[in-house]
MIBATOR-770192 format. One record per residue: residue number from 1; residue in one letter; x, y, z of N, C-alpha, C, CB in turn. Coordinates in steps of 0.001 Angstrom, whole numbers, plus 500000, padded with zeros to 6 digits. Each point is the difference from the previous one (the first is absolute). Glycine has a CB too. Example, Ala and Ser with C-alpha at 12.3 -4.5 7.8 and 13.67 -1.06 7.14 Angstrom:
BEGIN
- 1|A|513190|494310|507800|499110|501190|500000|500900|501200|500000|498108|498827|501246
- 2|S|501542|502223|498034|500820|501190|500060|499230|501090|500730|501184|499372|497855
//
This chain:
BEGIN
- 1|X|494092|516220|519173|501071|499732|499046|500353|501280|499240|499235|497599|499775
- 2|X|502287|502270|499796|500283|501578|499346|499444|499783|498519|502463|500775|501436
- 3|X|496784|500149|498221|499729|500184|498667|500507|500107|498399|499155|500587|501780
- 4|X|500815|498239|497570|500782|499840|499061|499528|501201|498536|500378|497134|501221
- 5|X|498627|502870|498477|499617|500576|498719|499811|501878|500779|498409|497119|498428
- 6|X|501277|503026|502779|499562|501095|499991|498548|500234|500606|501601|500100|498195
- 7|X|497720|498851|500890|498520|499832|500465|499108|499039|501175|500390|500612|497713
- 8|X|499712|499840|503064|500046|499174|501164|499100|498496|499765|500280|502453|501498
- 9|X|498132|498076|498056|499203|498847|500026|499967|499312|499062|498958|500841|501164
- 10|X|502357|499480|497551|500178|499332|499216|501207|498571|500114|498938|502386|499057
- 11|X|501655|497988|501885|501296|499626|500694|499191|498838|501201|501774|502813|499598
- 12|X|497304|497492|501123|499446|498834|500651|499201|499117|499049|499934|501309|502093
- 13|X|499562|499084|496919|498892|498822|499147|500953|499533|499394|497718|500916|499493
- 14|X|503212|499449|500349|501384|498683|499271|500976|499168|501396|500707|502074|497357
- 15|X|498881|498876|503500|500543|498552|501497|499293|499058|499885|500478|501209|501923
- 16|X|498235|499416|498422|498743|498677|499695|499984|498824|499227|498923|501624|500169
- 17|X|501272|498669|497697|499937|499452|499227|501314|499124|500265|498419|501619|498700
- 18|X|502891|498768|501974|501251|499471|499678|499443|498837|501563|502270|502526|498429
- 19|X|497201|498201|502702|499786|499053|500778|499376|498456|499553|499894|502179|501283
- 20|X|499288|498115|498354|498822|498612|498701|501415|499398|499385|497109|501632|498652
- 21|X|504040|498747|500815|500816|499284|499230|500298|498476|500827|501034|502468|498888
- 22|X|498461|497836|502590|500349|498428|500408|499205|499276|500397|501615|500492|500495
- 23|X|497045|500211|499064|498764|499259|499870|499212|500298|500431|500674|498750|499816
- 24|X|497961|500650|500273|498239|500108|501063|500741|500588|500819|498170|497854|499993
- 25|X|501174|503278|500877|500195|500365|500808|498666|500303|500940|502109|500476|498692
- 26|X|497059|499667|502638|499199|500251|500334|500095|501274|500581|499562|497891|499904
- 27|X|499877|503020|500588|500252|501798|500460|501183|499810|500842|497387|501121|500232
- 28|X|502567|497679|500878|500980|499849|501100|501234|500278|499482|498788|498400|501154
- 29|X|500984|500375|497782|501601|499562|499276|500344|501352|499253|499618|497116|499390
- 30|X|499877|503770|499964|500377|500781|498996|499883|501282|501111|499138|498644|497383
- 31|X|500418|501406|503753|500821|500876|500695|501301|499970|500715|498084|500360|499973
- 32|X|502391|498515|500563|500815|499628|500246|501598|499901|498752|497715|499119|501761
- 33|X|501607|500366|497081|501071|500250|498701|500500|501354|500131|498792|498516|498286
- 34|X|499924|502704|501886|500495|501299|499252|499924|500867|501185|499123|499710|497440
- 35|X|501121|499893|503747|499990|500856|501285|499178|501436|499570|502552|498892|500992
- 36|X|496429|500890|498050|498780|501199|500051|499116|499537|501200|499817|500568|497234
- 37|X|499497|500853|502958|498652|500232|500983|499220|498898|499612|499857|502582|500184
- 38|X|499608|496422|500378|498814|499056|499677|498696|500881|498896|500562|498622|502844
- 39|X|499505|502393|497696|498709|500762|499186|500217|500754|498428|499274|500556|502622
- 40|X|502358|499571|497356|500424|500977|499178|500049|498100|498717|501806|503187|502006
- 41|X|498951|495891|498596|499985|498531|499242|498774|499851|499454|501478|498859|501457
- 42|X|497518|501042|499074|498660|499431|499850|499161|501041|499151|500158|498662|502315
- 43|X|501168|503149|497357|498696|500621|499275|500698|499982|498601|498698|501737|501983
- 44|X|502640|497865|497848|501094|499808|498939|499480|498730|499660|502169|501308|500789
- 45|X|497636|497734|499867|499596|498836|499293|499137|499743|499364|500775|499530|501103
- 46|X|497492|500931|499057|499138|500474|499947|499858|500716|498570|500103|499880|502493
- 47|X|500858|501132|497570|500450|501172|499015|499966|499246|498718|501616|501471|501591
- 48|X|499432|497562|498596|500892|499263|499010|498990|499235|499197|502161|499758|501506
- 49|X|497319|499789|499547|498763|498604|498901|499460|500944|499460|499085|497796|501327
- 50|X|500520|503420|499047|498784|500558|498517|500353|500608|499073|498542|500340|501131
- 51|X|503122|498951|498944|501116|500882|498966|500298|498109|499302|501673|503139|501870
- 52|X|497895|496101|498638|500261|498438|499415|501527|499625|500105|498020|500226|498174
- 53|X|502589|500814|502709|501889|499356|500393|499597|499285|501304|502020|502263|499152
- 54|X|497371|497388|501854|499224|499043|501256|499032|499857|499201|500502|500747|502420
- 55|X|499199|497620|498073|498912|499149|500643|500073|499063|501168|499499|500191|497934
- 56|X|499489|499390|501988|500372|499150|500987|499261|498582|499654|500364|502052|501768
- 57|X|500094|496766|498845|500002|498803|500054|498680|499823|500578|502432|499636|500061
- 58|X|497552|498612|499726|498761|499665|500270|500035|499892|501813|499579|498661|497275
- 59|X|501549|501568|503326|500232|500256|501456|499789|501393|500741|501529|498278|499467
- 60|X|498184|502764|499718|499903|500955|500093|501092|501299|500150|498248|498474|500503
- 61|X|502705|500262|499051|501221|500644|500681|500118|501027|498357|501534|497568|502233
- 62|X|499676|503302|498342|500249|500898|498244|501449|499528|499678|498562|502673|500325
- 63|X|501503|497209|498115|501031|499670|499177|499550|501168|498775|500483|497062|500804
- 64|X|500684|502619|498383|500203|500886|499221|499230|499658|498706|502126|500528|501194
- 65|X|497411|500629|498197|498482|500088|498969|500467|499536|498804|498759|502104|500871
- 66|X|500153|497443|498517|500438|499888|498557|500492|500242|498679|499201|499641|501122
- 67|X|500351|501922|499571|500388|500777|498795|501163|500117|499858|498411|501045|500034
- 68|X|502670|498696|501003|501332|500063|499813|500228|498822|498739|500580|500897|502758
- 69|X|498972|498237|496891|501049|499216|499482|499727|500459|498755|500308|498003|501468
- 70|X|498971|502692|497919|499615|500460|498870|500902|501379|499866|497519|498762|500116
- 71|X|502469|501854|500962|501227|501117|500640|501330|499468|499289|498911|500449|502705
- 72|X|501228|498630|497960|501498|499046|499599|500453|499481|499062|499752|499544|501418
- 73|X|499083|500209|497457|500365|499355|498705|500298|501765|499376|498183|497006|499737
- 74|X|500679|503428|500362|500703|501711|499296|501351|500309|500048|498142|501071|500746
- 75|X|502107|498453|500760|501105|501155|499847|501741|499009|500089|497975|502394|501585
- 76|X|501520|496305|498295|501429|498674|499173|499818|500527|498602|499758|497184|501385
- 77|X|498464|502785|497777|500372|500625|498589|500627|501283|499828|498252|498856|499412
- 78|X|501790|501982|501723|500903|500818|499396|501474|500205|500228|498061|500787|499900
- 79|X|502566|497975|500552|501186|499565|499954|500187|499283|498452|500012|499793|502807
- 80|X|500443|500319|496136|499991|499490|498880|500965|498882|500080|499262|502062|498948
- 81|X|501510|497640|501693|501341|498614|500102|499014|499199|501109|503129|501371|499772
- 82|X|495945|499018|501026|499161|499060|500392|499690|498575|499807|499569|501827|499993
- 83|X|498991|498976|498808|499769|498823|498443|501129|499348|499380|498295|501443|499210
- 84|X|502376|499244|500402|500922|499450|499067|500954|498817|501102|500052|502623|498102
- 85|X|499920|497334|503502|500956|499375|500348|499568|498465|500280|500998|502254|500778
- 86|X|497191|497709|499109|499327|499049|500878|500458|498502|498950|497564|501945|501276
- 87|X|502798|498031|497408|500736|499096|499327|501246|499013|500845|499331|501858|498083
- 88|X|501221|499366|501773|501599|500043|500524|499618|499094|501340|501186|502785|499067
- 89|X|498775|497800|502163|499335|499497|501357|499236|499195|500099|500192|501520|500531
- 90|X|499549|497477|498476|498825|498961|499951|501095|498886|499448|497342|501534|499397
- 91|X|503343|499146|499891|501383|499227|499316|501311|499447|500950|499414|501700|498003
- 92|X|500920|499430|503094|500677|499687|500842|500150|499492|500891|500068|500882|499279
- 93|X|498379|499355|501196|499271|499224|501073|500132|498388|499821|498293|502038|500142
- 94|X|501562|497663|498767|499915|499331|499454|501184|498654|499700|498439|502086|499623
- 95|X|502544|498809|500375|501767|499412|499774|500438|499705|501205|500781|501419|498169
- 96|X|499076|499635|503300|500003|499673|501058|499489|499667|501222|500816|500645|498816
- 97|X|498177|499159|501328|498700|499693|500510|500227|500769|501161|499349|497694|499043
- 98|X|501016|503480|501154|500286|501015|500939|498679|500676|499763|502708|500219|500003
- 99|X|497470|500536|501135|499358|501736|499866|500687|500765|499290|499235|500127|502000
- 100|X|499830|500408|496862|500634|501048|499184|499472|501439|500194|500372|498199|498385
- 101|X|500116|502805|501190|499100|501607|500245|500642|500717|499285|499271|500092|502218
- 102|X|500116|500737|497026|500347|501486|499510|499463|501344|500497|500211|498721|498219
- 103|X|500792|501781|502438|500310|501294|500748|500121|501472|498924|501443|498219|501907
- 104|X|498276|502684|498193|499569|501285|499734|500894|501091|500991|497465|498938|499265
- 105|X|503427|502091|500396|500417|501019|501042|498779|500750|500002|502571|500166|499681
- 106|X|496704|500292|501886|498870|501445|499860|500736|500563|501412|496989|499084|498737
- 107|X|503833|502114|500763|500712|500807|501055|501019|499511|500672|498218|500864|500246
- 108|X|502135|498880|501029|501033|499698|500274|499711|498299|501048|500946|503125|499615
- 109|X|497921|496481|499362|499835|498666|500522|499944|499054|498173|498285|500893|503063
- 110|X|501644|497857|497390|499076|498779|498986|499057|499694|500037|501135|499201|499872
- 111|X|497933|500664|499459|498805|499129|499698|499922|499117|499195|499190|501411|500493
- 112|X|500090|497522|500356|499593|498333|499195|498767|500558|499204|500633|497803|502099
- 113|X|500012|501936|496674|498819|499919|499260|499227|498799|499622|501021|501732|499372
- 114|X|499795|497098|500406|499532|498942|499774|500709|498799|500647|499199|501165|498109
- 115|X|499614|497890|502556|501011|499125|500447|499409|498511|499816|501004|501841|501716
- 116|X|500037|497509|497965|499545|498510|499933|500571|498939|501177|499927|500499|497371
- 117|X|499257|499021|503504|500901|499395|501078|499996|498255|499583|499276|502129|502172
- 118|X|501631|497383|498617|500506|498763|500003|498747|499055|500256|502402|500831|500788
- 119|X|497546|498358|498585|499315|498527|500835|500056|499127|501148|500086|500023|498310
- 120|X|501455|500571|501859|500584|498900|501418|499254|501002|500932|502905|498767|499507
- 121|X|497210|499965|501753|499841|500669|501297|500702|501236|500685|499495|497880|500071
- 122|X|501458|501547|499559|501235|501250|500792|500604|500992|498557|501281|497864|502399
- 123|X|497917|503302|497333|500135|500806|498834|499972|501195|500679|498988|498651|498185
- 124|X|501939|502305|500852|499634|501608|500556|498570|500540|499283|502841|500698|500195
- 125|X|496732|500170|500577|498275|500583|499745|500621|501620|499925|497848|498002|501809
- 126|X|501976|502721|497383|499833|501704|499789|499047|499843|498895|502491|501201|500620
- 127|X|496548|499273|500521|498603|500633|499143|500129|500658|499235|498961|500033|501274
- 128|X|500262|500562|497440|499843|500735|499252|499489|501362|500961|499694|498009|497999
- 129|X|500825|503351|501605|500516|500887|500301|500524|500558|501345|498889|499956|498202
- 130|X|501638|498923|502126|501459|499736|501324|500671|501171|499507|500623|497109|500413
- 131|X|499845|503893|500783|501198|500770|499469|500805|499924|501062|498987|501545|498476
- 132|X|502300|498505|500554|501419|499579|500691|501024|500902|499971|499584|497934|499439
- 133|X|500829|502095|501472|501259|500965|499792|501106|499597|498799|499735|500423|502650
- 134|X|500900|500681|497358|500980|500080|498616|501505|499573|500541|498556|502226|498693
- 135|X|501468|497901|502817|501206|499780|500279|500691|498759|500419|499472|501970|500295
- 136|X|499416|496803|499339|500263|498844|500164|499546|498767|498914|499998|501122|502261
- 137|X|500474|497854|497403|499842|498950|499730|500146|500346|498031|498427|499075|502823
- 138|X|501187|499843|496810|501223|500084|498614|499013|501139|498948|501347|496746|499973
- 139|X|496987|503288|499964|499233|500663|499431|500311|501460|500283|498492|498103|500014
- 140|X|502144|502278|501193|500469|500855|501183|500550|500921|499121|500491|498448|502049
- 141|X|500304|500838|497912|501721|500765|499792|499878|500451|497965|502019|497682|502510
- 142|X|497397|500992|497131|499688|500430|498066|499610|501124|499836|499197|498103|499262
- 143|X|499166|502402|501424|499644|500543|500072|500012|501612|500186|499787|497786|500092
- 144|X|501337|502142|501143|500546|501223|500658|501038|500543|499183|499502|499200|502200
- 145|X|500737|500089|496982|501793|500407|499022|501195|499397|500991|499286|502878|498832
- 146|X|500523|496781|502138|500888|499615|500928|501042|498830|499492|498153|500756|501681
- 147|X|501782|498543|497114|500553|499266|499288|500341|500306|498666|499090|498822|501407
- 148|X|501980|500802|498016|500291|500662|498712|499355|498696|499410|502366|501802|500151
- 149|X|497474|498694|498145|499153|499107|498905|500242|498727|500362|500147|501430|498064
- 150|X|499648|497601|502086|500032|498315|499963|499123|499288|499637|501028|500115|501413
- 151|X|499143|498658|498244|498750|498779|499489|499134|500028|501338|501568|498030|498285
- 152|X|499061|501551|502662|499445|500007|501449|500438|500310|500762|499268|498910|499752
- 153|X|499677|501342|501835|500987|500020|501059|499021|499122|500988|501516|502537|499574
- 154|X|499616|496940|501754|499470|498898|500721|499965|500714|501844|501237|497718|497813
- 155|X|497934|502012|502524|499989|500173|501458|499418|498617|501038|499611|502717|499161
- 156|X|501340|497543|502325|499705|499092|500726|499817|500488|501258|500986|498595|498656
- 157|X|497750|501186|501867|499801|500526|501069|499827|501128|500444|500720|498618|500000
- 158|X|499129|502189|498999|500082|501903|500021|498910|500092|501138|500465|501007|497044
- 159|X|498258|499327|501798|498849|500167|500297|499314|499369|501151|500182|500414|497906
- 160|X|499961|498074|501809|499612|499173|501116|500864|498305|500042|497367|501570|499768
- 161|X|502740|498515|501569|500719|498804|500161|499575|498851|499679|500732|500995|501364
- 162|X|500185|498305|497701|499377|498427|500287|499908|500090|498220|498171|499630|503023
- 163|X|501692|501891|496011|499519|499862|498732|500996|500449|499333|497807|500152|500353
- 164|X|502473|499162|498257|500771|500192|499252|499148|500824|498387|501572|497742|501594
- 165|X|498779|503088|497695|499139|500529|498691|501974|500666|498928|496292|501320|501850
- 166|X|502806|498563|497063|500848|500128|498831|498855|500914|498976|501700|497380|500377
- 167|X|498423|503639|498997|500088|501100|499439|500618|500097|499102|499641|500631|501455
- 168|X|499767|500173|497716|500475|500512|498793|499224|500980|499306|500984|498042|499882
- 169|X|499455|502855|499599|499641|501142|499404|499087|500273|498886|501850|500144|500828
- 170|X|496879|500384|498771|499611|500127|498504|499536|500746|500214|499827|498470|498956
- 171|X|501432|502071|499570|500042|501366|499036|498912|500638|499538|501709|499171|499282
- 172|X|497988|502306|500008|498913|500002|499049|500786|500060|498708|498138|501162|501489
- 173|X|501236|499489|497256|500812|500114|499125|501015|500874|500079|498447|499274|499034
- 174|X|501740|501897|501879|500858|500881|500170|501029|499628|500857|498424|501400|499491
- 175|X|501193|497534|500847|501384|499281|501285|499812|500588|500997|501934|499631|498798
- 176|X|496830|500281|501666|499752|501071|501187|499533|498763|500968|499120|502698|498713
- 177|X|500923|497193|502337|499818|498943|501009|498500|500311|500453|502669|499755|500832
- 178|X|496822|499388|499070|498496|499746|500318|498822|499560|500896|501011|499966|498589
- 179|X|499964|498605|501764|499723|499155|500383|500846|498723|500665|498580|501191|498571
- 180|X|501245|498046|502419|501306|498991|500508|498955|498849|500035|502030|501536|501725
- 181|X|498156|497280|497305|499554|498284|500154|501099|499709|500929|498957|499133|497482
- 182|X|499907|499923|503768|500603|499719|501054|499292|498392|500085|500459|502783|501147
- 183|X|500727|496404|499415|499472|498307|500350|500786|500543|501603|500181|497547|497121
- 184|X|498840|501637|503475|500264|499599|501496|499624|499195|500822|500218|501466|499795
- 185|X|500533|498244|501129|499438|499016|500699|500900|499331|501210|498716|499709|497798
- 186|X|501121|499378|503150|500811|499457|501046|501198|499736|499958|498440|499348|500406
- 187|X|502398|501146|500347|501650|499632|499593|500073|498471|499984|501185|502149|501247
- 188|X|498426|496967|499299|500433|498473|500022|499412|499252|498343|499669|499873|503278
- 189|X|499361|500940|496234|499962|500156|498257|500887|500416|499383|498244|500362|500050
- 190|X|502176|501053|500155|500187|500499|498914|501619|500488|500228|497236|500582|499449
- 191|X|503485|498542|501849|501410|500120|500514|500560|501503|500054|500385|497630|499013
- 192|X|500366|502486|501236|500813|501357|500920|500656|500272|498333|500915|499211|503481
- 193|X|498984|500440|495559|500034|500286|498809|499116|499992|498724|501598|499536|501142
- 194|X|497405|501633|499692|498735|499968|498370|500271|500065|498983|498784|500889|500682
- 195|X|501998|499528|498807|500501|500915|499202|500418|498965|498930|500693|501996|501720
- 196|X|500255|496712|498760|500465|499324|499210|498810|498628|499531|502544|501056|501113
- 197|X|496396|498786|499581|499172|499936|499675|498547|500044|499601|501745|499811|500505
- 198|X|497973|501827|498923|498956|500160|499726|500310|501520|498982|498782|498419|502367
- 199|X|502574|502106|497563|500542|501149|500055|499357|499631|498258|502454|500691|502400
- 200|X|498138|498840|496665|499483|499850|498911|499063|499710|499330|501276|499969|500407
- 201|X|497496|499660|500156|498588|499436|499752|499510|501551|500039|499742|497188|501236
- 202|X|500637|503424|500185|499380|501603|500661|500730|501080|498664|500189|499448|503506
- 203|X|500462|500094|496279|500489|501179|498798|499346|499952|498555|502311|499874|501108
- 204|X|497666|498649|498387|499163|498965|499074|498331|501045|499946|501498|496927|501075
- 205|X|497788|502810|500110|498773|500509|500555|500101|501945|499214|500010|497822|502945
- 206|X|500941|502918|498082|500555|500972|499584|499643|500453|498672|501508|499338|501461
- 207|X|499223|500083|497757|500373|500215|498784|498387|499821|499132|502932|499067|500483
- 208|X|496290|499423|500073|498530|500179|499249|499679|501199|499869|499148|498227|500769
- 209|X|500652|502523|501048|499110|500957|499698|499940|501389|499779|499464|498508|500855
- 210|X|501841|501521|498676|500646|501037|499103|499657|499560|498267|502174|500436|502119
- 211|X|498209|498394|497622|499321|500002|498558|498430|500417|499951|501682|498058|499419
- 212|X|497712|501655|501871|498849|500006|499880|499396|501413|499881|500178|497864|501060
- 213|X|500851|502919|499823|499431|501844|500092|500333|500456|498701|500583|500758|502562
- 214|X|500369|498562|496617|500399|501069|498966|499579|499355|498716|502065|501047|501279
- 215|X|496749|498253|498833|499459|499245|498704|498788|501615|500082|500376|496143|500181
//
């Protein structure tokens, strides 16, 4: 694989770790994920557990270590609209019994920072730190500047077919864009018009967790 950071064996122990993102894996499986050498997998993996980012299961297989999630709370606290949004998103979630999420710009992608999913069966799922491109779907476009100021904006089918999401923007105190509260979920829910219903609850949400950053 071409080398992203520069550092080669730093660049395969994050194939590895990103490989684990879809679960247990056994040497087979996690060579096969990361088209590494069986030997070069097994000495990265190896590596990793005595670094506590791998372990492995009571199958023997390897998943990803513990220490990450302690990794992960660090570094949501140092998103400050984070905290302040988990109100808001517990609130909205709440109004629409959708999947809700708050997204973060880092470079020329998004990140889920927080997500609350639906109860129903048929709900959209973006994990917490899912990253998404900027050039699609309604968190997309807020995000990117690709939209001028609005309460909300609505997308159908961008990202992925079949899903409808509604967006909206929060400010900091400087009016600086931060952050996009997002509800989503199945178009036969949430109709080929999110916007008209959910567009104001998602702005409602919005607006909390902006009072909330600038208390």
């Amino acid at each position: 694989m071409d080398s992203v950071s520069g550092v080669g064996v730093l660049d395969k122990a994050m194939e590895v770790i990103g490989a684990l993102e879809a679960g247990p894996a056994s040497l087979a499986e996690l060579v096969a994920r990361t088209d590494l050498p069986r030997a070069t997998a097994h000495r990265l993996a190896v590596a990793l557990e005595q670094h506590g980012l791998v372990r492995r299961d009571d199958d023997g297989r390897f998943c990803l270590g513990l220490r990450l999630i302690g990794l992960g709370h660090e570094a949501a606290e140092g998103v400050p609209v984070w905290a302040a949004a988990r109100p808001a998103l517990t609130w909205l979630h709440q109004q629409t019994g959708e999947s809700v999420q708050l997204y973060v710009r880092d470079g020329d992608a998004r990140v889920c920072v927080e997500s609350i999913e639906s109860a129903k069966e048929l709900r959209t799922i973006v994990p917490v730190g899912a990253r998404l491109p900027l050039s699609v779907g309604s968190a997309g476009r807020i995000l990117s500047g690709a939209v001028s100021t609005r309460a909300w904006v609505q997308s159908v089918g961008e990202r992925e077919d079949g899903v409808a999401s509604v967006s909206a923007p929060v400010h900091d105190p400087r009016g600086r864009v931060v952050a996009a509260v997002s509800v989503s979920g199945p178009i036969q829910r949430t109709t080929k018009k999110p916007g008209d219903r959910y567009g104001q609850q998602v702005a409602d949400a919005a607006r909390q967790v902006e009072a909330a950053i600038a208390r």
